[in-house]
MARLUMTOR-274915 format. One line per field, with one value per residue (C-alpha): residue number from 1; residue in one letter; x, y, z. Coordinates in nm, 2 decimals, always signed. Layout:
pos <- NUM ...;
code <- a ...;
X <- X ...;
Y <- Y ...;
Z <- Z ...;
//
This chain:
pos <- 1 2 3 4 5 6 7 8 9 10 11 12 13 14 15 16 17 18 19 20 21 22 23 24 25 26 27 28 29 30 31 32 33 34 35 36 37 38 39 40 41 42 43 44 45 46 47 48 49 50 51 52 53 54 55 56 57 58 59 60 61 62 63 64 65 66 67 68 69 70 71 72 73 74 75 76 77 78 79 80 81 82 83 84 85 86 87 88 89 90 91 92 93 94 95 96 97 98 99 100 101 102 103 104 105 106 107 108 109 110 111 112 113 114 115 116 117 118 119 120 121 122 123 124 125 126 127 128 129 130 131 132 133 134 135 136 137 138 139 140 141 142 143 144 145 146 147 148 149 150 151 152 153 154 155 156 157 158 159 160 161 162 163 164 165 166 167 168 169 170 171 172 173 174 175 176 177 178 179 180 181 182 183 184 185 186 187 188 189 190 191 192 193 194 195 196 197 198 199 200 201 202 203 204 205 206 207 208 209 210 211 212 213 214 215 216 217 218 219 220 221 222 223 224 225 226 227 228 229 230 231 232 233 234 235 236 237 238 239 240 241 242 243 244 245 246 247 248 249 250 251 252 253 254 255 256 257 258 259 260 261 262 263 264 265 266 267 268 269 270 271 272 273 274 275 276 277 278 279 280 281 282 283 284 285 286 287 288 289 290 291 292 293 294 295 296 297 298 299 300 301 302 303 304 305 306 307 308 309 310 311 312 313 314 315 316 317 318 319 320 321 322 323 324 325 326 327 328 329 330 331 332 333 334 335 336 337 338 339 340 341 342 343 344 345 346 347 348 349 350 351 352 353 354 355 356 357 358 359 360 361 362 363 364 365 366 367 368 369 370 371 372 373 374 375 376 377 378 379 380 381 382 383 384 385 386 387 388 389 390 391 392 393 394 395 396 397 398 399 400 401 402 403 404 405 406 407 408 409 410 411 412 413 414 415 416 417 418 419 420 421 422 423 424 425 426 427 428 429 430 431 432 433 434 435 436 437 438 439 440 441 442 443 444 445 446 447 448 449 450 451 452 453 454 455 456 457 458 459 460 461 462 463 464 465 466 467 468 469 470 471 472 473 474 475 476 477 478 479 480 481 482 483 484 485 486 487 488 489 490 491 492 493 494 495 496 497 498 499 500 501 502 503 504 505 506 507 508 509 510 511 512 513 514 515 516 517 518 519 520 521 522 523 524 525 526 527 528 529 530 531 532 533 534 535 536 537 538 539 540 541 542 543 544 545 546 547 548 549 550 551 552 553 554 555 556 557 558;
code <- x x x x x x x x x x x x x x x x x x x x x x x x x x x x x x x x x x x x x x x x x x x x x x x x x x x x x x x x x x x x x x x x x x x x x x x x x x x x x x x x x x x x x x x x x x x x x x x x x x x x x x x x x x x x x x x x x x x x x x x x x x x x x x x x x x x x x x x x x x x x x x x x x x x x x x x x x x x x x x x x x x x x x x x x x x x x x x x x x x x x x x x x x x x x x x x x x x x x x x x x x x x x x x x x x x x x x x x x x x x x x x x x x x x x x x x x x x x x x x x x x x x x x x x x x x x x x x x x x x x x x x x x x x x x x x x x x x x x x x x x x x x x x x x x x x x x x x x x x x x x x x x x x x x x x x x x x x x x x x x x x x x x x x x x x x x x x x x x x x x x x x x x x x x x x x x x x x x x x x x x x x x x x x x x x x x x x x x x x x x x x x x x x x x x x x x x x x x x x x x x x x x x x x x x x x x x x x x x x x x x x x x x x x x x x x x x x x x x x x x x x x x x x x x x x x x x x x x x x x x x x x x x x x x x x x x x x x x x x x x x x x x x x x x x x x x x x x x x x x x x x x x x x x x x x x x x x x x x x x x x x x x x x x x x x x x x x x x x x x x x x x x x x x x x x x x x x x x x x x;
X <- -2.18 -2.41 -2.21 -1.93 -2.11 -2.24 -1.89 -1.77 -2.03 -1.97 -1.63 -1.66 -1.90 -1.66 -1.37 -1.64 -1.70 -1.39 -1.29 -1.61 -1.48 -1.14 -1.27 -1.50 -1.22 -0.97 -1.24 -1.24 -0.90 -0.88 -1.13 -0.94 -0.66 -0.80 -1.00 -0.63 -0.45 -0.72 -0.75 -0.37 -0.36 -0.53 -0.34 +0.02 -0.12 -0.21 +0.05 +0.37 +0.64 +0.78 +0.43 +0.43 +0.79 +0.64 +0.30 +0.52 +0.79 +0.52 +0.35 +0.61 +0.67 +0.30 +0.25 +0.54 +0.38 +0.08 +0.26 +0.37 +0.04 -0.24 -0.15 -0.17 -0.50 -0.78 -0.52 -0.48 -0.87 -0.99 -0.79 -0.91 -1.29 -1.27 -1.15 -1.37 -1.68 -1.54 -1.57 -1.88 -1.77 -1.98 -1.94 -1.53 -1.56 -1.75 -1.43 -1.15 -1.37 -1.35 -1.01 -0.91 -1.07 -0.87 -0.55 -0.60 -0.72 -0.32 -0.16 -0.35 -0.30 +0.07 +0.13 -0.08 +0.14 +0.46 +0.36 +0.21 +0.54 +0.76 +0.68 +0.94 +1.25 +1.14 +1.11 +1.41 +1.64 +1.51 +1.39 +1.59 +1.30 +1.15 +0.81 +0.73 +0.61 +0.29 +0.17 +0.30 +0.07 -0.23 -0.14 -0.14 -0.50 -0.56 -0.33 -0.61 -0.91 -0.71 -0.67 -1.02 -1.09 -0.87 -1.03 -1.38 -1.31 -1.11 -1.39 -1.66 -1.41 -1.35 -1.69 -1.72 -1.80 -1.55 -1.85 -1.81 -1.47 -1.47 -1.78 -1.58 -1.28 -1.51 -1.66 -1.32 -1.15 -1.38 -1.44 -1.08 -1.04 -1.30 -1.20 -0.80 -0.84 -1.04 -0.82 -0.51 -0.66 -0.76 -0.45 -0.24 -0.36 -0.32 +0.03 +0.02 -0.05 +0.16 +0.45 +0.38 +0.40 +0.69 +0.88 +0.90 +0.82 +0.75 +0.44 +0.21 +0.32 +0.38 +0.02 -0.14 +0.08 -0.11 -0.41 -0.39 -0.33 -0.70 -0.86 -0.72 -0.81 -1.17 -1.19 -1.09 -1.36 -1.62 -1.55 -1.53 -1.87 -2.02 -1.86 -1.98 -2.35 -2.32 -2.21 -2.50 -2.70 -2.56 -2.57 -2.94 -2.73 -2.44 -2.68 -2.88 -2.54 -2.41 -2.75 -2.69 -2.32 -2.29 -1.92 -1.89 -1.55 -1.48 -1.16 -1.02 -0.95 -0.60 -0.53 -0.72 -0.47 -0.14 -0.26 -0.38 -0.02 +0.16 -0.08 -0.01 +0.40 +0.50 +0.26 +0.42 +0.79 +0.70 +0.55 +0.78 +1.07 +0.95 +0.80 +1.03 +1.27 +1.05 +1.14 +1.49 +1.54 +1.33 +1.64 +1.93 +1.89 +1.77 +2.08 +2.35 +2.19 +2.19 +2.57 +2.65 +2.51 +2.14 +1.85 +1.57 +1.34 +1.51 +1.55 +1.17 +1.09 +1.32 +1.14 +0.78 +0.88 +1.00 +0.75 +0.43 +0.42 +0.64 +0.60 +0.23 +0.20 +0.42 +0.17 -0.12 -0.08 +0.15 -0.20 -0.44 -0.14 -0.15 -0.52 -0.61 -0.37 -0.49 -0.84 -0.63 -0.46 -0.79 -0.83 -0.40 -0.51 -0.75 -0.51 -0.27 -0.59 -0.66 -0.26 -0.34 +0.00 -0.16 -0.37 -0.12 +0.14 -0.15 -0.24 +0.08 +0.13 -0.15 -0.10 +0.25 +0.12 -0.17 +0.03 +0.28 +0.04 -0.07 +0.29 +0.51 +0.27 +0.24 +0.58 +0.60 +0.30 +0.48 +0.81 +0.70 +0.42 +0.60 +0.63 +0.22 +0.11 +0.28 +0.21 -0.13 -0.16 +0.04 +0.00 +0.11 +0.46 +0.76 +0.77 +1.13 +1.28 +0.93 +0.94 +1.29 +1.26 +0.92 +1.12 +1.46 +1.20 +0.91 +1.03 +1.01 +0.63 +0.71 +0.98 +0.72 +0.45 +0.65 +0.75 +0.46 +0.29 +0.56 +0.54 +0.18 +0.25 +0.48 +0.29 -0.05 +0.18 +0.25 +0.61 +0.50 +0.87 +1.03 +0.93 +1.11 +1.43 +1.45 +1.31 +1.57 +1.86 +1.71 +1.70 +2.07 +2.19 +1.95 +2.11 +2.43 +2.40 +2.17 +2.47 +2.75 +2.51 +2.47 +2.78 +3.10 +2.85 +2.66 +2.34 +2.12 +1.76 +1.78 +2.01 +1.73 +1.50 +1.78 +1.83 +1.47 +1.43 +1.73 +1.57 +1.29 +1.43 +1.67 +1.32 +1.22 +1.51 +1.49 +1.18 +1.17 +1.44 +1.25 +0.93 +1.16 +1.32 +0.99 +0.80 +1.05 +0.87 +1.00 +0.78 +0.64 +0.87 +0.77 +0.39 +0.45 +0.74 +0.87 +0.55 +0.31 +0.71 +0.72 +0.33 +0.42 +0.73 +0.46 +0.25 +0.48 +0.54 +0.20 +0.11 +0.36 +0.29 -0.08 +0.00 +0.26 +0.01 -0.28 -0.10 +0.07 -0.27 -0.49 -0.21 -0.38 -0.24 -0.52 -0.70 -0.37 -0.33 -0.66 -0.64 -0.34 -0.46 -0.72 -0.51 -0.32 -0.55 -0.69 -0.32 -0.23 -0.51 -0.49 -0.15 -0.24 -0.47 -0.30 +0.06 -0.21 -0.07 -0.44 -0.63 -1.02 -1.05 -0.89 -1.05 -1.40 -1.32 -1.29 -1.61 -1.75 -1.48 -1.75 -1.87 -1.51 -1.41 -1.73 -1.62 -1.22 -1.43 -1.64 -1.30 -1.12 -0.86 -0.91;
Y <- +16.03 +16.31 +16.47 +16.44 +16.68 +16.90 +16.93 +16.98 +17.26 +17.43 +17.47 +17.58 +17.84 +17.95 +17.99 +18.23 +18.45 +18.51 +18.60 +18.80 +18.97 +19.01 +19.18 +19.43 +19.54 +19.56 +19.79 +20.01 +20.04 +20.15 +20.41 +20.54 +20.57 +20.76 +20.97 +21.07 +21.14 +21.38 +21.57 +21.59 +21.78 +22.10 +21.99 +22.04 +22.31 +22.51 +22.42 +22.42 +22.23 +22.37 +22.30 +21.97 +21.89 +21.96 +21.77 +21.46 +21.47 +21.49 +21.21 +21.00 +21.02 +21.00 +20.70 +20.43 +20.56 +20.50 +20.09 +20.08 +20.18 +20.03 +20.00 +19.60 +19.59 +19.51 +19.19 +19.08 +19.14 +18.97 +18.69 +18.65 +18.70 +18.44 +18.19 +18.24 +18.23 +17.94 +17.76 +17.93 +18.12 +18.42 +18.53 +18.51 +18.70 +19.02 +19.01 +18.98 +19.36 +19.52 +19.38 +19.51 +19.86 +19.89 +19.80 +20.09 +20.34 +20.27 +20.22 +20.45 +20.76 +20.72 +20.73 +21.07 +21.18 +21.09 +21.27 +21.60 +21.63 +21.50 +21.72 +21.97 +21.76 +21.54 +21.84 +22.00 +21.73 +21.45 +21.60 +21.94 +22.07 +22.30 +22.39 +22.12 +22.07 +22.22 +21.94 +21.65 +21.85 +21.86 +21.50 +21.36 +21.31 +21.12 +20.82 +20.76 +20.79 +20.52 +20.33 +20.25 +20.26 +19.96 +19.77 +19.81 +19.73 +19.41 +19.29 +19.33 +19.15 +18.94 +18.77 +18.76 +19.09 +19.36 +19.56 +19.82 +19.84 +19.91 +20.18 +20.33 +20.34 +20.56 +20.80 +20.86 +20.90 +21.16 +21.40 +21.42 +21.53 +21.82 +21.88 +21.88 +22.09 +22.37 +22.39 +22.39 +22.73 +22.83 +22.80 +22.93 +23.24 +23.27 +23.19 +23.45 +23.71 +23.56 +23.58 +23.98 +23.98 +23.83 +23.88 +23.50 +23.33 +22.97 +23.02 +23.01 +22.67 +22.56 +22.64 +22.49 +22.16 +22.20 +22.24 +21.93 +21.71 +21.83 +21.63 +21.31 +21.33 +21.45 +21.16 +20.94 +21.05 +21.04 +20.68 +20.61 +20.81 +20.54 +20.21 +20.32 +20.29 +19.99 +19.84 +20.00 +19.85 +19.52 +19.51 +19.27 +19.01 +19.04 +18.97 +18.67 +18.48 +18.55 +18.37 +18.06 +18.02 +17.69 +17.67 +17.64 +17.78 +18.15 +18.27 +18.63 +18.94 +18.88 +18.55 +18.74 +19.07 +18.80 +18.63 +18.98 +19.12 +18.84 +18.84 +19.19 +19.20 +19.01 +19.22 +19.57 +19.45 +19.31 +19.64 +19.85 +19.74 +19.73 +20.11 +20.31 +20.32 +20.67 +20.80 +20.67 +20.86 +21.20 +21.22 +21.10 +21.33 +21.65 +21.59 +21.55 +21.83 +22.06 +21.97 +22.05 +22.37 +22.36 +22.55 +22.39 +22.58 +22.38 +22.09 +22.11 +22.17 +21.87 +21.64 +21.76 +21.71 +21.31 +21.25 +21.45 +21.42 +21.13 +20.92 +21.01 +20.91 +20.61 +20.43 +20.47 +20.18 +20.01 +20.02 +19.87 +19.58 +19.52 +19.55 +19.29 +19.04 +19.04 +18.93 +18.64 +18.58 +18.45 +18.18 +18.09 +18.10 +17.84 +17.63 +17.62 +17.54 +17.19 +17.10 +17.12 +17.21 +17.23 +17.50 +17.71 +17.68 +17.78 +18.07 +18.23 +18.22 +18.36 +18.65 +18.77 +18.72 +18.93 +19.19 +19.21 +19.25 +19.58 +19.70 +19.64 +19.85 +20.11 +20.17 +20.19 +20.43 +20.66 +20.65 +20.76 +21.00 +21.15 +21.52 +21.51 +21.34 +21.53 +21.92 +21.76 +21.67 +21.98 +22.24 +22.55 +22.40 +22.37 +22.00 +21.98 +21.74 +21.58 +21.46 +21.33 +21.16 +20.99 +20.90 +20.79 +20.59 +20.44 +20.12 +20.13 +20.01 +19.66 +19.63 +19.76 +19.63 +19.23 +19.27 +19.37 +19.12 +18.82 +18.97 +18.85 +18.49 +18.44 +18.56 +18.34 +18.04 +18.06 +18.18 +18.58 +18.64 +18.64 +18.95 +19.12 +18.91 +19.03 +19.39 +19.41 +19.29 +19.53 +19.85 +19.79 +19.75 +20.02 +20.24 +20.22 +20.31 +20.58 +20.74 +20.66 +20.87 +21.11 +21.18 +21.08 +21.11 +21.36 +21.27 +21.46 +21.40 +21.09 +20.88 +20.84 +20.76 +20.48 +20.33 +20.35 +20.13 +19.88 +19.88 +19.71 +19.50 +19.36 +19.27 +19.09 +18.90 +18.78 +18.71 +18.49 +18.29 +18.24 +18.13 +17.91 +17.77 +17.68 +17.55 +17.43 +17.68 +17.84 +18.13 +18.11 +18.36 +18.35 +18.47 +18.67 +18.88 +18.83 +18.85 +19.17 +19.31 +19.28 +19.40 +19.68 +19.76 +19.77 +19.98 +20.19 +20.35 +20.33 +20.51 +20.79 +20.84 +20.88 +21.15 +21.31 +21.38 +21.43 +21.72 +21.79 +21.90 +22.03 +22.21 +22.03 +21.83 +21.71 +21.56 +21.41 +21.26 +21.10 +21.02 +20.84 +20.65 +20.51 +20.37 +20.25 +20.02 +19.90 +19.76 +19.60 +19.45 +19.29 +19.21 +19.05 +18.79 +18.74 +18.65 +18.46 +18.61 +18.54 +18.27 +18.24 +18.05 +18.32 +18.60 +18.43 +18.45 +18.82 +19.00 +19.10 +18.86 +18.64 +18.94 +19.00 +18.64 +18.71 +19.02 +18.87 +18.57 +18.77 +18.95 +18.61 +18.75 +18.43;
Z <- +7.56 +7.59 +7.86 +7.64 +7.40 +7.61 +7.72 +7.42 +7.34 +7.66 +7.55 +7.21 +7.34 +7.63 +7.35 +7.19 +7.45 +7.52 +7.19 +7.19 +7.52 +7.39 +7.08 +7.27 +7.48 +7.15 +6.98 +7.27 +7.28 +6.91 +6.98 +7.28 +7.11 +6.82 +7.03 +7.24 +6.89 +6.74 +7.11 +7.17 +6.83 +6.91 +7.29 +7.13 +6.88 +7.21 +7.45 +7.18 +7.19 +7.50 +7.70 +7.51 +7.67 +8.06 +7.99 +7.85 +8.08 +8.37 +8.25 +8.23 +8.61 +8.69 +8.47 +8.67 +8.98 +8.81 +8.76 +9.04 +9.29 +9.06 +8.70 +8.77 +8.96 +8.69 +8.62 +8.95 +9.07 +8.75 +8.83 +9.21 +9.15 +8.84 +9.01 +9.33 +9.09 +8.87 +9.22 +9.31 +9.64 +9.60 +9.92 +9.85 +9.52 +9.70 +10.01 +9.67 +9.61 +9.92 +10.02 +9.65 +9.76 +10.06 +9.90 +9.64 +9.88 +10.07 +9.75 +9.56 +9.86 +9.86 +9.49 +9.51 +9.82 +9.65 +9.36 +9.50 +9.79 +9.50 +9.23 +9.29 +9.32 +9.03 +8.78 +8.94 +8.99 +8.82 +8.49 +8.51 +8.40 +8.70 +8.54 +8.49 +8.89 +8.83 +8.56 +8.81 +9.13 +8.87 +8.85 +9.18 +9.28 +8.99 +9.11 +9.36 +9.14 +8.88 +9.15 +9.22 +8.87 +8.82 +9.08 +8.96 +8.60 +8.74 +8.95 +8.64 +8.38 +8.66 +8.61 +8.29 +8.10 +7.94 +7.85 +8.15 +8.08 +7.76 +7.78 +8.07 +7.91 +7.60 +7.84 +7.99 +7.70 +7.56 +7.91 +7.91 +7.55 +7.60 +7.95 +7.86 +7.55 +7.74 +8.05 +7.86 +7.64 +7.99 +8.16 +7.91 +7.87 +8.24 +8.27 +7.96 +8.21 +8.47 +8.21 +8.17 +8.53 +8.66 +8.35 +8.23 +7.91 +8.09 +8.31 +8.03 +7.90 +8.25 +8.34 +8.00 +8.05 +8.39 +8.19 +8.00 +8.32 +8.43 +8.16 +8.27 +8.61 +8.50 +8.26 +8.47 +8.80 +8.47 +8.45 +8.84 +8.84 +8.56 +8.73 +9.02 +8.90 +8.70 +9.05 +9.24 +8.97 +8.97 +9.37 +9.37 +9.19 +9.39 +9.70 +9.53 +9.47 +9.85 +9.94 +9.69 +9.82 +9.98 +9.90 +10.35 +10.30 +10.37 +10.35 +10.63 +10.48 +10.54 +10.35 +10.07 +10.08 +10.09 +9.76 +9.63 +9.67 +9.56 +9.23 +9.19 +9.28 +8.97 +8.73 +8.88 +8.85 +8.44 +8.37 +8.57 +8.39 +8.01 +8.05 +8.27 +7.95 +7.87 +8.21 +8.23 +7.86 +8.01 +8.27 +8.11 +7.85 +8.05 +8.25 +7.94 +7.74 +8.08 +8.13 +7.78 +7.84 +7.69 +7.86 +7.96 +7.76 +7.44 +7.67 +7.73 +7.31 +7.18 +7.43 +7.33 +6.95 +7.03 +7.31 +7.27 +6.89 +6.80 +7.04 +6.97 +6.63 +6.63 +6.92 +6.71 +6.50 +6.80 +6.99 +6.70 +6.66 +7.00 +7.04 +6.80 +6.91 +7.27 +7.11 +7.06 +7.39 +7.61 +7.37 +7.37 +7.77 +7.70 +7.49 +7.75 +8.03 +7.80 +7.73 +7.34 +7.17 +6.82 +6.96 +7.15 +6.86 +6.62 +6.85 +6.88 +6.52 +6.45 +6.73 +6.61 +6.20 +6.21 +6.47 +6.17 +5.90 +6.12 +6.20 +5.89 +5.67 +5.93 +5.93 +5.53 +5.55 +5.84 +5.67 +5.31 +5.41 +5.70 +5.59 +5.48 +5.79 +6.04 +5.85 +5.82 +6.17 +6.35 +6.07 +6.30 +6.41 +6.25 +6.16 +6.06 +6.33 +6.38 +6.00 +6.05 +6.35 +6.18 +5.88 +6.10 +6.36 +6.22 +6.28 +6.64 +6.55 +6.43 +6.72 +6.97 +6.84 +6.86 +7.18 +7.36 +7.20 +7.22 +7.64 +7.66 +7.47 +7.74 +8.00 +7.83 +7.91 +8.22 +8.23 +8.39 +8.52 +8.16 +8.00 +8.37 +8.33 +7.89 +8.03 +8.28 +8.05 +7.76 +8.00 +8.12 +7.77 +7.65 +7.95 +7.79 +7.41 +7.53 +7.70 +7.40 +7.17 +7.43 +7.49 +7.27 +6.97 +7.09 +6.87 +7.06 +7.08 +6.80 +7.04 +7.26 +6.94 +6.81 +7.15 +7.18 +6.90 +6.98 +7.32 +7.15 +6.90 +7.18 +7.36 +7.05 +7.06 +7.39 +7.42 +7.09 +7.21 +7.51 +7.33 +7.14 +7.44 +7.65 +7.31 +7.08 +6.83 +6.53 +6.40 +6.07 +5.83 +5.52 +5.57 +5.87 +5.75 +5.42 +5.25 +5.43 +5.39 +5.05 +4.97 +5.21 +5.00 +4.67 +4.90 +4.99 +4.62 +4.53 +4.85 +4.77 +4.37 +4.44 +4.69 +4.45 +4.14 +4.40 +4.56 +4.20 +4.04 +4.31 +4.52 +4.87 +5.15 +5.28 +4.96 +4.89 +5.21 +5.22 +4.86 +4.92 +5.19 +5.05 +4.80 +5.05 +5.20 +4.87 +4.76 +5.04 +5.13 +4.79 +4.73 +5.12 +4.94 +4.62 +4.83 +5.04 +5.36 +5.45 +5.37 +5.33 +5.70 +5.85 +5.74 +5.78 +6.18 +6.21 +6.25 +5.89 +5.74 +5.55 +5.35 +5.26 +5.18 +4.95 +4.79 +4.72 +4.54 +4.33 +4.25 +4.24 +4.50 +4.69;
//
């Protein structure tokens, strides 16, 4: 009986801390992404929207070579060394690292050669966009440095602790903000001179696209550098468990790099196919607007509007959605570990719910304040196609935000090849209405923000029926739609009247902006608890939800 207890305990305290892990890791995130919006700013202020087309379209390339060499190893390392420790093969868990090493030294040095030998004929051929080479040469060495960077942070949440993830993740974030921002200016007055030179007009964004891509790779050696100590630091540990092993099973270094790859394979192909829509886009729409006889200079603009700034703005809230519900995903994991439907059903309402409470009023917020936001936010550009393509495609952040969260409930459950079959079937049909408004309707730059969207909403299709299929389960409507939809709506008005009279009487964007956020907040948050969207149980098991829960009694919201 008292083993039973202390089972029970054991348990309850392992669903903690990973809820405790998942939340550290979603915090980061949101800071990351925060951090990257307020740098790419002064970034896209600097470069224009001609520099901003180059430093999108070349990251676009770099980041599937980025899937396909080592985007997948913190996953498939974390996996490995958790289940050698679980069984308490030290001495296995140390090989899963340097095997892990190895692997993204190969895989790592190829995506950098491929990108650096590459660069020409993808900005020439690919993107028909030739200045853009110098941004995907910048690029290249960094493939490497992410590589090990994926391994390390693998092998530490691996056993057991996001922390040096999550710190790492900070620190790189913030050298390549103040590293990007400075070579950019740099650059660009450079290729300013280089213009005067050779009589061009594209070196200097060239150069300050170039510019931009510096930051990343010094960010991302900044967070090598501080992994790299932690592991020094953590090496007596490391030692002391090799010396308790008593496991008297060893596995060779190449059983290890067989289940390694085959952990990793499935991971690369998921991923592969749900993000190289973006690239797929860059060159089907370089190549219809070059045969229709657009420059690449305008090419290069139009794409650094939707990309560098739309595409910017729009992932913001897509990030925090996401970033919350994969606080929830360990403990669906754990649901599935003990066979407890109630639980897993319970969990992955509660994942797409709160995700929606996040993305429906998002969009609301980007569609009514669009014009504000973005002169707020990019006040030396012309904003007129950025505010319409805000106002036209805001709600790519409840499609994207559903998806990628309905792609880790199916991958929590054990059914990892389903978000690539749904992918797969999205892209092809994505493929094709991309190229109907391309050509017979000759849309333009907003037929790759529609198909964008259907692109996603098709994946939230499929992969609800597929949830529905495997689990018989119907997802909640009423609370997780209809309602945050309708308090959104209510929102929504509120949101822009208090902006109207704000701006009306003091004549300023920003105090009207702020002003009108704030109200924002306050509204739906309460219309939230008076449509009881949330009850008092769930908002006592977020971090500083019992003080709420407090406050919404004393002001009998609850």
């Amino acid at each position: 009986m008292e083993n039973s207890k202390t089972g029970r305990k054991t348990n309850k305290r392992g669903a903690s801390n990973f809820l405790v892990q998942g939340i550290i890791l979603a915090a980061a995130g949101i800071i990351v992404r925060i951090i990257g919006m307020f740098y790419r700013i002064p970034l896209a202020d600097i470069l224009g929207d001609e520099g901003n087309g180059y430093y999108s379209s070349a990251f676009s390339i770099y980041s599937i070579l980025l899937i396909v060499s080592s985007y997948s190893l913190p996953t498939a390392v974390s996996k490995m060394v958790a289940v050698r420790l679980a069984r308490k093969e030290y001495i296995n868990s140390i090989k899963v690292l340097k095997v892990s090493l190895f692997y993204g030294t190969v895989v790592g040095g190829l995506g950098a050669a491929v990108l650096w030998f590459g660069a020409d004929l993808f900005a020439n051929d690919f993107l028909k966009m030739p200045y853009t080479s110098y941004a995907l040469k910048t690029l290249a060495p960094t493939i490497l440095i992410i590589a090990y960077l994926g391994v390390f942070r693998g092998y530490f949440q691996g056993i057991g602790t996001m922390l040096p993830t999550a710190i790492s993740q900070i620190f790189e974030q913030i050298v390549n903000a103040v590293i990007s921002i400075y070579a950019a200016a740099m650059l660009f007055q450079e290729g300013v001179r280089s213009n005067a030179l050779y009589g061009s007009t594209q070196y200097s964004y060239a150069f300050g696209a170039a510019g931009g891509t510096i930051g990343t790779g010094a960010g991302a050696l900044a967070g090598l550098l501080f992994l790299l100590f932690i592991l020094f630091s953590y090496r007596p540990v490391m030692k002391r468990q090799s010396r308790r092993d008593r496991s008297g099973y060893l596995e060779t270094y190449g059983s290890l790099s067989t289940v390694l790859i085959m952990t990793v394979l499935p991971i690369v192909f998921s991923s592969v196919a749900y993000n190289i829509s973006i690239v797929v886009d860059n060159s089907i729409y370089g190549i219809s607007m070059a045969s229709m006889g657009m420059g690449a200079p305008e090419i290069a603009a139009n794409w650094g509007i939707y990309s560098g700034k739309y595409r910017l703005l729009f992932n913001i809230p897509v990030a925090i959605a996401n970033s919350l519900a994969s606080a929830l995903i360990p403990s669906l994991s754990q649901a599935v570990a003990e066979r407890s439907r109630t639980q897993i059903i319970r969990k992955i309402s509660m994942v797409i719910r709160f995700s929606m409470i996040i993305a429906i009023p998002s969009t609301v917020g980007l569609t009514v304040l669009a014009g504000p936001i973005c002169n707020l936010l990019f006040s030396r550009s012309d904003n007129v196609s950025l505010i319409k393509m805000m106002i036209y495609g805001s709600s790519a952040v409840v499609f994207f935000s559903l998806s990628t969260v309905t792609n880790a409930v199916l991958q929590g459950i054990n059914h990892m090849k389903t978000p690539l079959k749904n992918a797969i079937i999205s892209l092809i049909l994505h493929v094709g209405i991309l190229w109907v408004m391309l050509y017979p309707l000759k849309m333009g730059i907003y037929g790759v923000l529609y198909s964008n969207i259907l692109f996603a909403l098709t994946m939230c299709l499929l992969n609800g029926f597929s949830i529905r299929r495997y689990l018989n389960y119907r997802q909640e409507i009423k609370k997780t739609f209809f309602l945050p939809t309708l308090a959104a709506g209510i929102m929504g008005a509120v949101c822009y009247g208090v902006y109207f009279l704000v701006h009306a009487v003091l004549k300023h964007n920003i105090l009207g902006v702020l002003a009108s956020v704030a109200a924002a907040v306050i509204v739906y948050g309460v219309l939230l608890l008076k449509f009881q969207c949330v009850d008092e149980s769930e908002l006592n098991g977020f971090p500083g939800g019992r003080k709420l829960a407090g406050i919404a009694r004393k002001y009998h919201l609850l």
